[in-house]
C-alpha positions in Angstrom: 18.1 114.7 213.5 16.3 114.7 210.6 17.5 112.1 208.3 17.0 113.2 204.7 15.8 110.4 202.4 16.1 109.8 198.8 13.0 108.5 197.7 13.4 105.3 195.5 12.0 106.3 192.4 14.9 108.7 192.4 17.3 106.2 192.6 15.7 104.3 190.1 16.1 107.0 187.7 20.1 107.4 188.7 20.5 103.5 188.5 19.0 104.0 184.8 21.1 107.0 184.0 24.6 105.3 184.6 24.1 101.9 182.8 23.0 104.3 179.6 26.1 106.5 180.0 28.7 103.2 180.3 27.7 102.2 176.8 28.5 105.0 175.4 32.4 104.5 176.0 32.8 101.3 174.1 33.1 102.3 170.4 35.8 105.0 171.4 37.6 102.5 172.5 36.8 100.2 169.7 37.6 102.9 167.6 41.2 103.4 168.6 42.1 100.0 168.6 40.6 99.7 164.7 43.0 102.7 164.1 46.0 101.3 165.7 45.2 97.8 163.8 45.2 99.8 160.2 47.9 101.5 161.3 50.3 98.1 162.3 48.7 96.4 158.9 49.3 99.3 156.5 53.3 99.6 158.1 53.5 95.9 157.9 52.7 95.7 154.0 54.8 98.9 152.9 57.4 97.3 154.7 57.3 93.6 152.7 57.0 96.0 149.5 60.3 98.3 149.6 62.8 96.2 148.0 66.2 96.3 150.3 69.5 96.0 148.7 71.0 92.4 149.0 73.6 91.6 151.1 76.8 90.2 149.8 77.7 87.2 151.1 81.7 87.2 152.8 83.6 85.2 150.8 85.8 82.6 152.6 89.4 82.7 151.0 90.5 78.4 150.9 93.1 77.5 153.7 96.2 77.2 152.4 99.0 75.2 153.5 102.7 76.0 153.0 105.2 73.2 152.8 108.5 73.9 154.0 111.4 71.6 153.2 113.8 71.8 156.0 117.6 70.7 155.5 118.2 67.1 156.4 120.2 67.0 159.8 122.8 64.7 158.6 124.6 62.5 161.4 127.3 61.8 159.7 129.4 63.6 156.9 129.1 62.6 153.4 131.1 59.9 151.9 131.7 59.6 147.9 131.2 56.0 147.3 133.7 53.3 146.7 133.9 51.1 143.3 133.8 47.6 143.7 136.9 46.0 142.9 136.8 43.0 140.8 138.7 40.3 141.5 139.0 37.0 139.0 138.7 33.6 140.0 139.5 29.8 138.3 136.5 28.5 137.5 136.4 24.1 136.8 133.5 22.7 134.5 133.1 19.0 134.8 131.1 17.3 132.5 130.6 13.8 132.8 130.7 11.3 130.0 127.8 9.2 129.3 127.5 5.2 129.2 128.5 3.9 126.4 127.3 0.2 124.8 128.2 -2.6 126.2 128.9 -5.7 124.6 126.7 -8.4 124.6 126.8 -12.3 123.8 124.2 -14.1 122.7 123.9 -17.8 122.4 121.3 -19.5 120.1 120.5 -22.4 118.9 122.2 -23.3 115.7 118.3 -25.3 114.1 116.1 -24.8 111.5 117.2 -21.7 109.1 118.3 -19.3 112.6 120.5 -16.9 111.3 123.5 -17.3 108.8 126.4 -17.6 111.1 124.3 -20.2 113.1 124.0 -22.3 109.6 127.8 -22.8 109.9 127.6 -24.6 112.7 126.1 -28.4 113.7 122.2 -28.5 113.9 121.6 -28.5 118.5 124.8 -26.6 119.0 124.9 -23.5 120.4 126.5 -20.5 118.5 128.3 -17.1 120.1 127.7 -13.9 118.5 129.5 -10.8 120.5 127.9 -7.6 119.5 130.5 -5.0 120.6 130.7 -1.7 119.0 133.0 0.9 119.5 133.1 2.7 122.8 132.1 6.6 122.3 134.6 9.2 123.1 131.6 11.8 124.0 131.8 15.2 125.5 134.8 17.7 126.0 137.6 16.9 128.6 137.6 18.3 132.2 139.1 22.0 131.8 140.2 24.8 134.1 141.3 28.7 133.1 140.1 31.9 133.8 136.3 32.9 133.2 137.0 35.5 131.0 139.0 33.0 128.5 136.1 30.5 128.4 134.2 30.9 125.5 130.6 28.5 126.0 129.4 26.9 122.5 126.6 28.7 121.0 124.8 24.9 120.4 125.1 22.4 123.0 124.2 18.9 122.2 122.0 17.6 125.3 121.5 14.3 123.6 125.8 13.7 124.2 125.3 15.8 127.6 122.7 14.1 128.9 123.2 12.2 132.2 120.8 9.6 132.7 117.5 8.2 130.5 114.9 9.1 133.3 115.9 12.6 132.8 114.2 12.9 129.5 110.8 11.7 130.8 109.0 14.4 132.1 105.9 12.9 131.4 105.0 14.9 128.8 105.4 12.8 125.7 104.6 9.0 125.1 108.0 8.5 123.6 111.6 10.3 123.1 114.9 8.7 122.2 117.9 10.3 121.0 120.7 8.9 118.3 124.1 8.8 118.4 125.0 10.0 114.2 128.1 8.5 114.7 127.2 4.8 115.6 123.0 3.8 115.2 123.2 1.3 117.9 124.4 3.7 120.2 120.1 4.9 120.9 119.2 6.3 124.3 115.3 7.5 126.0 112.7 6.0 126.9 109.2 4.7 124.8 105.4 4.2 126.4 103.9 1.6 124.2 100.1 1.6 123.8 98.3 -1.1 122.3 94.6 -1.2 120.4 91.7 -3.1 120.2 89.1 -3.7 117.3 85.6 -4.9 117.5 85.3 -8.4 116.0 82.9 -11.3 116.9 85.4 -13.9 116.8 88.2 -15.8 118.9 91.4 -16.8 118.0 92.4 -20.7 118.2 93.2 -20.2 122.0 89.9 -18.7 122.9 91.2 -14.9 123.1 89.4 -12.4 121.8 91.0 -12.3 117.8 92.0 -8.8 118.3 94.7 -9.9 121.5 95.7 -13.2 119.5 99.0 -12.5 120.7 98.9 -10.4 123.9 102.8 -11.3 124.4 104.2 -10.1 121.7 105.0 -6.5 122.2 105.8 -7.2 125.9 108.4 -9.3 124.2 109.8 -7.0 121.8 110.2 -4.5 124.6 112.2 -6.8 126.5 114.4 -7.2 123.0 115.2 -3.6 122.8 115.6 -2.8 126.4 118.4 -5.4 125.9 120.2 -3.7 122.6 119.6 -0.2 123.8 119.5 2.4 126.3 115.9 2.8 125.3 113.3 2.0 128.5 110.0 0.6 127.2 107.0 0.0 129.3 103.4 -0.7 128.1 100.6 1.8 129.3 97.3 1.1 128.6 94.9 0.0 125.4 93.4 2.1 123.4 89.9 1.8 121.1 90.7 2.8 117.0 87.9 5.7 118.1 90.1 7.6 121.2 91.2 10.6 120.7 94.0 10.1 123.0 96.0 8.7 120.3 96.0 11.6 118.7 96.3 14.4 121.7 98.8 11.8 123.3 100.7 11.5 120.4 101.2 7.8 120.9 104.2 6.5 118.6 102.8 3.2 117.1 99.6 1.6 117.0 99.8 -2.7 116.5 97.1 -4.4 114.5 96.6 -8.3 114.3 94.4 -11.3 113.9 93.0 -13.8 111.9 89.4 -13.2 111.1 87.5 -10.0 109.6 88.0 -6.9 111.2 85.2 -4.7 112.2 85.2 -1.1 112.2 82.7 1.9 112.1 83.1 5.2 110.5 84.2 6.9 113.6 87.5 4.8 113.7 88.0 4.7 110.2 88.3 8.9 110.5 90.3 8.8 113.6 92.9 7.0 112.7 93.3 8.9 109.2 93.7 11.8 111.5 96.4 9.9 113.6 97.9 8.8 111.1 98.3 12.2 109.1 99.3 13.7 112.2 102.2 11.7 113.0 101.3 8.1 114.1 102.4 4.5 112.7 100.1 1.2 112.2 101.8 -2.1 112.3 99.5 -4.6 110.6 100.8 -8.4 110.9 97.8 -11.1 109.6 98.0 -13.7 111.9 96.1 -16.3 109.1 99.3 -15.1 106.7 97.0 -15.1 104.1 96.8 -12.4 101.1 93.1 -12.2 100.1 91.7 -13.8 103.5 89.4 -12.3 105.9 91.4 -10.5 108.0 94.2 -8.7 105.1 90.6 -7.9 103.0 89.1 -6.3 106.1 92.3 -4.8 107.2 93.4 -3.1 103.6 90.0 -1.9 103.8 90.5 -0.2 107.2 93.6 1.8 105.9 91.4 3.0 102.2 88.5 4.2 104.4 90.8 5.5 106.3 93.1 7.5 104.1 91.0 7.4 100.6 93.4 8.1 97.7 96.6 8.3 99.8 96.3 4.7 100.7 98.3 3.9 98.0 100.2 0.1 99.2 103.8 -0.1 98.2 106.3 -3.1 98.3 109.4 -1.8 100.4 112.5 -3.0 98.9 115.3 -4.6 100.4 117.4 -1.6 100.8 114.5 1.0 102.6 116.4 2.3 106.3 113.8 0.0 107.9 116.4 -2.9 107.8 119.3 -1.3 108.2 118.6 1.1 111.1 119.8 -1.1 113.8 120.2 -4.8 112.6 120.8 -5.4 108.8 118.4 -7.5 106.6 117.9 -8.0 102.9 114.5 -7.9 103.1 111.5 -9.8 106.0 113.0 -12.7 107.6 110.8 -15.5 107.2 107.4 -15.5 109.3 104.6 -18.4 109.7 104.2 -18.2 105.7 107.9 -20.4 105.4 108.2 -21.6 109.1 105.2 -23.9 109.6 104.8 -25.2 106.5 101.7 -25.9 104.7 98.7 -24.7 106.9 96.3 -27.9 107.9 93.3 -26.9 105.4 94.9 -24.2 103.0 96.3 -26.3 100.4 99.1 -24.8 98.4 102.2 -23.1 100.9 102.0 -19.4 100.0 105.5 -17.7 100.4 105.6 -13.4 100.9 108.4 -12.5 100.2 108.1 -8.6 100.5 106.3 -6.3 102.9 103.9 -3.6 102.2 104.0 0.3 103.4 102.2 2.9 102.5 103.9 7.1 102.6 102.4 10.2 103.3 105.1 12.8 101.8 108.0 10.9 102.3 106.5 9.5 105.2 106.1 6.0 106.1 102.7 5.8 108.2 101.4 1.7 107.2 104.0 -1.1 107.6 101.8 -4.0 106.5 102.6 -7.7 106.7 101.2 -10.9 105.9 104.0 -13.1 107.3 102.7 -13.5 110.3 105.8 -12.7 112.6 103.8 -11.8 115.7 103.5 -15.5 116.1 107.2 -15.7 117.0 107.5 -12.2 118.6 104.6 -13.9 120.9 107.0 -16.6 121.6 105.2 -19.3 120.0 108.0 -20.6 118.0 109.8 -22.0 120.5 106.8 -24.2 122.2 106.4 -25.1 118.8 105.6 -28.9 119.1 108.2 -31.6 116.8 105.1 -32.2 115.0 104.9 -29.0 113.3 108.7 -28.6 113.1 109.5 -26.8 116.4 110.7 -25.7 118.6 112.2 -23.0 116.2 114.9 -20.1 116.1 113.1 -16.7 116.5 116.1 -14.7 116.4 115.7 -12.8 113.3 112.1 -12.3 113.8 112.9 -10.6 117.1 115.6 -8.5 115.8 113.5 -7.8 113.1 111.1 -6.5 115.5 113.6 -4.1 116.9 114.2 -2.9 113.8 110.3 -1.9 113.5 110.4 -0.1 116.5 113.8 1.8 116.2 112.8 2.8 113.0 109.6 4.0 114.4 111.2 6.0 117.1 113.4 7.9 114.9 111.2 8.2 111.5 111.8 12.0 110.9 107.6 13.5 111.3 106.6 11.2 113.7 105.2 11.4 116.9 108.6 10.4 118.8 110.9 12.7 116.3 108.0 15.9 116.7 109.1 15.7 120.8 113.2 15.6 120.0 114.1 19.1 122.1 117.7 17.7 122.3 119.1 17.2 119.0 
């Protein structure tokens, strides 16, 4: 069998023909797609430009909650309520009385000048004085009645109420006392004393400082009217002329003595002006009892600088409260200036018979004195040696002191009188 062969240039021609003819398919295809493209573009902008109608959003109403009040479930049935019934009772007050003074005896020595009953008697002999006022009738009765009949007193007079002295210090003030009107040695409270010290170069005779020439004096005079009165006295502490404190402590009474110039700066000089316009009281005693000598000059000087124009020095006469409010004088018992006699050295024996003050509207602020009492108030009178006429009676002077310091306490404006919540 005859095989019939296709000779190879004819299949090189065929070969040729189809890869000519596959081309020509390709941009039909390409062309469709490119139409299909346009076609998904041009939908896709005409649909971004037709403007759709918004859509309103659902508005959510608020949930809302209704309260119900139910009926209370009552247990048990309703009661009107009962009034209280009054019902009286007996009511009993008691007040108790306070102490009143007791009598006291004194015995001293009947010697040079004491005190005018003791010049009745022989000179060494002792002499009784009894001191014994009247026993106070303070404060109501016990009573008893109904409440409704007791009528309370619109004032009540603590100072006749009050129970015991150490009620009235509560710390707050540096003194309070509280007199009966009715009898003025019938005085009850209680008294810090503060004491002050003063520059000075000098010591006394003793070899103290001149300023504490006699440190035993106010202890002293405490001890003299703890013993009259119902007044409890205690010293504190010492003070410089420059503290404040005497001022915002409102101490009562500030004591001043010595025998040699006094020496001060401005500062004190101001402060106690202030202390003493505020409600405070200097005691000045010269220890030298010497008008015109160092001390008096630098003292006087003290108080001017101190006050300026209202340092105006007055004599206090023999019938000023000072001595009468508790013992009575007729004026300064006698001091060093009559008791010792001529001083070794001063010549001539100079007698005061008078004491100085000084008042700020009606006010006495400035006792001064150049008698020299602290001497005996120090209790040097009575080791007095026989040489210089001792030992002597310091009765008076003591009493006398008293008198200073009660008068002090219940001076209307000062310190002590400015704390009195009881009157």
């Amino acid at each position: 069998m005859r095989k019939h062969l296709i000779p190879p240039r004819m299949l090189l021609n065929r070969s040729d023909r189809i890869e000519l003819e596959a081309p020509g398919l390709r941009p039909r295809k390409a062309l469709y797609w490119s139409l299909l493209i346009s076609v998904i573009l041009h939908t896709v902008i005409i649909f971004y430009q037709v403007e759709l109608p918004e859509r309103k959003k659902p508005v959510r109403k608020p949930i809302s909650v209704k309260f119900v009040q139910r009926a209370p479930r009552l247990s048990k049935p309703l009661e009107l309520m009962k009034r209280p019934v009054v019902v009286q009772r007996q009511l009993t007050r008691k007040i108790t009385r306070p102490k009143s003074v007791i009598p006291r005896t004194i015995r001293t020595a009947a010697v040079h000048g004491g005190t005018a009953l003791a010049s009745l008697a022989k000179p060494g002999e002792a002499v009784e004085r009894t001191l014994a006022p009247q026993r106070l009738e303070l404060g109501p009765e016990i009573i008893s009645g109904d409440v409704e009949n007791i009528k309370e007193p619109e004032v009540t007079n603590l100072g006749e109420d009050l129970l015991d002295v150490s009620d009235m210090d509560t710390g707050r003030y540096r003194a309070q006392v509280v007199v009966n009107p009715e009898d003025k040695r019938d005085i009850k409270g209680y008294f810090h004393m503060d004491l002050v010290k003063y520059k000075t170069s000098r010591t006394d005779y003793g070899g103290d400082p001149d300023w504490n020439t006699s440190p035993r004096a106010m202890a002293n005079l405490a001890d003299y009217l703890e013993t009259y009165t119902d007044v409890k006295v205690d010293i504190k502490q010492r003070f410089n002329m420059d503290s404040k404190d005497l001022i915002r402590l409102k101490v009562p009474l500030i004591f001043i003595t010595g025998h040699f110039q006094l020496e001060y700066h401005a500062a004190e000089a101001r402060n106690l002006g202030e202390y003493l316009r505020a409600g405070g009281f200097l005691l000045v005693d010269d220890s030298y009892f010497l008008r015109g000598g160092p001390f008096d000059m630098s003292a006087r000087a003290l108080i001017k600088d101190a006050l300026g124009e209202d340092a105006v020095f007055e004599k206090l006469p023999g019938e000023h409260w000072l001595y009468h409010c508790f013992f009575d004088f007729d004026g300064p018992p006698a001091g060093d200036d009559i008791a010792r006699g001529p001083y070794p050295g001063r010549g001539v024996q100079t007698i005061y018979e008078y004491l100085e003050a000084i008042f700020l509207e009606g006010r006495m602020v400035v006792l001064f004195s150049n008698k020299s009492l602290n001497n005996a108030w120090n209790g040097d009178w009575r080791i007095n040696p026989a040489s210089r006429g001792g030992p002597i009676n310091d009765t008076r002077q003591m009493q006398f002191g008293v008198n200073i310091l009660v008068f002090t306490l219940t001076q209307p404006g000062g310190f002590a009188q400015q704390a009195q919540v009881y009157q």
